[in-house]
C-alpha positions in Angstrom: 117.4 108.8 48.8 118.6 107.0 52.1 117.0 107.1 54.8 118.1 106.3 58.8 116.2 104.9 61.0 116.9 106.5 64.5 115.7 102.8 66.7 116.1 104.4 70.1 113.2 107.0 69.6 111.4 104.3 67.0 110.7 107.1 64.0 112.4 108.2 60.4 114.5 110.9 60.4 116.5 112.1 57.5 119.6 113.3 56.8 120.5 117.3 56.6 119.3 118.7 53.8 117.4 116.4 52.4 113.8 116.5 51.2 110.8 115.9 52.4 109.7 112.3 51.5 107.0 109.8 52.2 107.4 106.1 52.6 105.2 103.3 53.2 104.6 101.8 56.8 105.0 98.2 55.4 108.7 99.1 54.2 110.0 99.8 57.7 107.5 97.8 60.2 107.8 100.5 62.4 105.6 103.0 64.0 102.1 104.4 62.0 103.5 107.6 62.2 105.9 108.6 59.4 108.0 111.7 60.0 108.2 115.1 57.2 111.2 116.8 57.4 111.8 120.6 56.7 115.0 122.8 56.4 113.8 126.6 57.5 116.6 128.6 57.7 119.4 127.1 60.0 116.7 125.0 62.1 116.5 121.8 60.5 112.5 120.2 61.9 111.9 116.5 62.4 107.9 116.7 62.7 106.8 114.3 64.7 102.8 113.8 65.9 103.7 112.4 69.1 105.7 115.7 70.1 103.6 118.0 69.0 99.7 118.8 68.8 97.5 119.7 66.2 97.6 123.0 66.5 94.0 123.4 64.3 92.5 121.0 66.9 94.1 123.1 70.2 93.3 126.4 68.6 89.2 125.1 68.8 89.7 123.8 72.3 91.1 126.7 73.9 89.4 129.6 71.7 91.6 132.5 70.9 94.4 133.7 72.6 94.9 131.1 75.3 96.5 131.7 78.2 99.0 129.7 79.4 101.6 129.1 82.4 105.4 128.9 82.9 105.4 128.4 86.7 109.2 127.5 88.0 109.8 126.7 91.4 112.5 128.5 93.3 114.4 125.6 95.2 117.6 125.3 92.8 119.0 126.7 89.4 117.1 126.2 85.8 118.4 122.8 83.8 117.4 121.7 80.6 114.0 119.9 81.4 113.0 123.6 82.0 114.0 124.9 78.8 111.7 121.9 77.1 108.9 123.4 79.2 109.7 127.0 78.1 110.0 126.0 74.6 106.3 124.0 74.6 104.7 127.4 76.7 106.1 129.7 74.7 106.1 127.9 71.5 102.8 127.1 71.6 101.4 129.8 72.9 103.1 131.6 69.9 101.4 129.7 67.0 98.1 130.1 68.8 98.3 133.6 69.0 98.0 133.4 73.2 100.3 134.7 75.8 102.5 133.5 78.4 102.0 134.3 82.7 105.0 134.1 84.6 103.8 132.5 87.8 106.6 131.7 90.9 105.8 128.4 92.3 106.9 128.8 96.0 105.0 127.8 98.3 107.1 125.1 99.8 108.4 128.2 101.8 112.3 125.4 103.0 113.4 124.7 100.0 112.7 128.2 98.1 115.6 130.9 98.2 115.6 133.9 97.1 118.8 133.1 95.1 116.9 130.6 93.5 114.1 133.0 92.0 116.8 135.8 91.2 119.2 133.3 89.1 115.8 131.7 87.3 114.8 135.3 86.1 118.0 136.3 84.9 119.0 132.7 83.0 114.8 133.5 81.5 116.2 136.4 80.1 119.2 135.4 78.9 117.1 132.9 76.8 114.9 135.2 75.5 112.0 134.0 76.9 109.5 137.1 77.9 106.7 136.7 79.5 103.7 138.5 78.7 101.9 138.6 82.5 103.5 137.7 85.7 106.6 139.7 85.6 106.0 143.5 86.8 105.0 142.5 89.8 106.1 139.1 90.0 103.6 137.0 90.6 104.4 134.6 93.5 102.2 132.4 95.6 104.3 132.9 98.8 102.0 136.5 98.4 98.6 134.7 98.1 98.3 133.2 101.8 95.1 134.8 102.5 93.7 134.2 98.7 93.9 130.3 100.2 92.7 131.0 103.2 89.8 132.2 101.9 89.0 129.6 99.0 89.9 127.4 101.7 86.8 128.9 104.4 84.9 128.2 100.3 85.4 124.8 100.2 83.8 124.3 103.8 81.3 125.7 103.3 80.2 122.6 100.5 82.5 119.9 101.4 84.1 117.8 104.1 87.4 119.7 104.6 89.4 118.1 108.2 92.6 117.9 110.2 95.0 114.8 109.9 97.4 113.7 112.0 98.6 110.9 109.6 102.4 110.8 108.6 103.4 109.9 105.2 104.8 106.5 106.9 101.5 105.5 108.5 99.5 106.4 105.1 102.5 104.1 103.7 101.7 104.8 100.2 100.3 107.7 97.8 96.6 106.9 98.5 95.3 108.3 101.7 92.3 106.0 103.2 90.2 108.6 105.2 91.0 107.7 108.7 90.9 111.2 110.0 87.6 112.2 108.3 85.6 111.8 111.2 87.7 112.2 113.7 86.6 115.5 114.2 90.3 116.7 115.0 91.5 120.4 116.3 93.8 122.3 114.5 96.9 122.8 115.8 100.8 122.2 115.4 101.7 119.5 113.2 98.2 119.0 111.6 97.4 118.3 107.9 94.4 119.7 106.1 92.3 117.5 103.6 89.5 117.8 101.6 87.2 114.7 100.9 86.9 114.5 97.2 84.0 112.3 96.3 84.2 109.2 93.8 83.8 109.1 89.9 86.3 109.2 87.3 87.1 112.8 85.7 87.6 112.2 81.6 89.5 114.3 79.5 91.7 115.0 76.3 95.2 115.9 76.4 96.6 117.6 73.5 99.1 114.6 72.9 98.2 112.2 75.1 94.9 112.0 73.6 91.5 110.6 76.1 92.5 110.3 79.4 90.7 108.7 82.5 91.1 108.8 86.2 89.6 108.2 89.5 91.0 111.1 92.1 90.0 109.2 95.1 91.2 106.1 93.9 94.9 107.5 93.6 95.4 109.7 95.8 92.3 109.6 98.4 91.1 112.4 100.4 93.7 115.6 98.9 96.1 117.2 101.2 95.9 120.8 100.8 98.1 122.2 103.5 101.0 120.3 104.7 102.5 119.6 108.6 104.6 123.0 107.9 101.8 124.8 107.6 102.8 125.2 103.0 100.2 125.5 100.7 100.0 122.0 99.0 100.8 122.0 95.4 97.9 120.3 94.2 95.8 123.5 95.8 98.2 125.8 95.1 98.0 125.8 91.7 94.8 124.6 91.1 93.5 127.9 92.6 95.8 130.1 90.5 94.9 129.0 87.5 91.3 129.4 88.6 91.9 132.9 90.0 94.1 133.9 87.2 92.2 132.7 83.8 94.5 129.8 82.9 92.7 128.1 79.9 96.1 125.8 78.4 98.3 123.9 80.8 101.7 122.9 79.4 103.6 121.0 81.5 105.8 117.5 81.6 104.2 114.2 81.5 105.7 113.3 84.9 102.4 115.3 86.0 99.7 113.6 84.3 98.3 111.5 87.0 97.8 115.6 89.0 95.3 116.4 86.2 92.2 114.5 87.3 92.3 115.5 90.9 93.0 118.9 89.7 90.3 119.3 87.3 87.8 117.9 89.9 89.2 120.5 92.8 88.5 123.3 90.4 85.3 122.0 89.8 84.5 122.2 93.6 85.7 125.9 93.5 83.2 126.9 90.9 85.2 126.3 87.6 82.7 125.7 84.8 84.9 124.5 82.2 88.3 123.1 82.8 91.6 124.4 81.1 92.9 121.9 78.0 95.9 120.4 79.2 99.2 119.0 77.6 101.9 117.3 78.7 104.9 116.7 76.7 108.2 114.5 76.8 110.8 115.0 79.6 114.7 115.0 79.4 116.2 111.8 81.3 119.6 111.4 82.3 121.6 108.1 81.8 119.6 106.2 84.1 116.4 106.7 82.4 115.7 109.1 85.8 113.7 112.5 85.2 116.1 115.5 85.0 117.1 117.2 88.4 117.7 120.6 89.4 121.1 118.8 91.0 122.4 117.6 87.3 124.7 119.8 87.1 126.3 119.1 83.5 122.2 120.0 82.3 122.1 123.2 84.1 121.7 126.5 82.5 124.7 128.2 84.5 126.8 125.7 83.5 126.3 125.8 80.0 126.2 129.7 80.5 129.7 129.4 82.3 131.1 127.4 79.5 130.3 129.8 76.6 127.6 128.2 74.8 125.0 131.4 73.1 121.1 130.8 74.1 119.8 129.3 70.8 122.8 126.9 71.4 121.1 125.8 74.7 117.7 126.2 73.5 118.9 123.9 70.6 120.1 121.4 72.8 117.1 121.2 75.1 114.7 120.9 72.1 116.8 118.2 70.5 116.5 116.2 73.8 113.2 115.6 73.5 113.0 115.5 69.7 112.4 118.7 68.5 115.0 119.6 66.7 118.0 117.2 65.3 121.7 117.1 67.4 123.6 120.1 66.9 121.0 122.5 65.5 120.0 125.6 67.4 117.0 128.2 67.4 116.4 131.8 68.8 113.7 132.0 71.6 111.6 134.1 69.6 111.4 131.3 66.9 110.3 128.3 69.2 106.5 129.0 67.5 108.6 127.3 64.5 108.5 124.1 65.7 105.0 123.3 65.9 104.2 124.6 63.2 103.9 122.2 59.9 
């Protein structure tokens, strides 16, 4: 049987239609991984470890029925590197047996519109994805000010929580270096709140990552938790939710990684016992290797609404960005569980 060896994404993939087959690493002097292929109705499956988690290992970190997250922001219409995201939440929270929270992500209270949350509800439904918490009522953070108030009053209570005056140009870099922590400043127009996280590196397992390591105050420094404009960080923002709100599975794109340690270590501070398991997966880039915009117009939901495509056409196009699923095939939102599942 021949076999083609897709070099861009470095893994064997066969044909359509063909069997399953196995073939040893020395014959291709490629990856460890070798990939099974299924045919399951008309979704052809290209099972690859590195896209998806074992699910028998997940199930045991997470217990039964996790709970997980799909938390868009409001500042511009649903692309493609949000369908990926729906298709890990609900997907996986599918084959575990857990359920799904709508959450809105606005607390950057300039960029968000209204029109923005309305046209992100209605191109979720289109694609079929239901949530099972979140919806009725929404669930928005720009209705929690006082919840962070108060965690907020918490958190001084144990730690060193201060006003900055510091600009992003005079910090000149993602680390903050302290400068206003004992400065003893007043609040008032224009000032930043940070809390002082202490040093030590926060260890943990992503689902397909694998062991991770980080040093919050290394990277990032003292955490902004409430900006210039008076907006909930979103470091705190949604650290506190999934606190308040049970989260025990975070799904979300590997662009956020480096958040994880600082977050795990915040929620910590609040009281959290035992962390939520997190996973980030693959993103959709554009032709300049760039993360995927809310701007790109040609990867945007409308768009491909607009120009007649059916929703397991653009789920099918989404999940073959990343590598679920091989060019051209398509899958039903209430099927996503399929495809991590062996």
């Amino acid at each position: 049987m021949g076999i083609g060896i897709d070099q861009t994404l470095r893994r064997e993939v066969g044909t359509r239609r063909e069997e399953a087959v196995r073939i040893p690493e020395c014959a291709l002097d490629v990856w460890e991984r070798i990939v099974r292929t299924k045919v399951r109705d008309h979704v052809f499956l290209i099972i690859d470890p590195l896209l998806r988690p074992d699910l028998t290992r997940l199930a045991s970190a997470t217990g039964s029925s996790p709970l997980t997250r799909f938390a868009p922001s409001p500042t511009g219409y649903l692309h493609l590197g949000h369908v990926v995201n729906a298709i890990y939440v609900w997907g996986i929270a599918r084959a575990l047996g857990g359920r799904v929270l709508l959450r809105i992500e606005d607390h950057d209270r300039i960029r968000c519109r209204p029109e923005y949350e309305l046209a992100l509800l209605e191109d979720l439904a289109w694609l079929g994805f239901e949530p099972d918490l979140g919806f009725e009522p929404l669930l928005r953070q720009s209705d929690a000010p006082l919840v962070y108030e108060q965690v907020l009053d918490r958190l001084r209570e144990s730690t060193n929580v201060y006003v900055c005056e510091c600009s992003r140009k005079e910090i000149g870099g993602e680390r903050y270096d302290g400068r206003c922590r004992d400065r003893k400043l007043e609040p008032g127009s224009g000032g930043r709140i940070r809390v002082q996280l202490p040093d030590g590196d926060e260890v943990f397992d992503d689902a397909l990552l694998g062991r991770q390591t980080q040093t919050p105050a290394e990277q990032c420094g003292d955490l902004l938790v409430r900006d210039r404009d008076d907006h909930w960080t979103y470091q705190f923002a949604v650290t506190v939710d999934d606190v308040r709100q049970g989260v025990t599975l975070v799904i979300r794109g590997s662009d956020l990684v480096s958040s994880t340690g600082r977050q795990i270590l915040l929620a910590r501070m609040l009281g959290r016992r035992n962390a939520p398991v997190f996973l980030h997966h693959p993103l959709i880039h554009d032709g300049r290797g760039e993360k995927l915009s809310k701007a790109a117009g040609d990867a945007g939901v409308r768009e491909l609404r607009s120009a007649g495509l059916t929703p397991p056409e653009v789920i099918g196009i989404a999940a073959a960005r990343v590598g679920l699923l091989s060019p051209g095939a398509s899958i039903h939102a209430v099927d996503v569980a399929r495809l991590f599942q062996a």
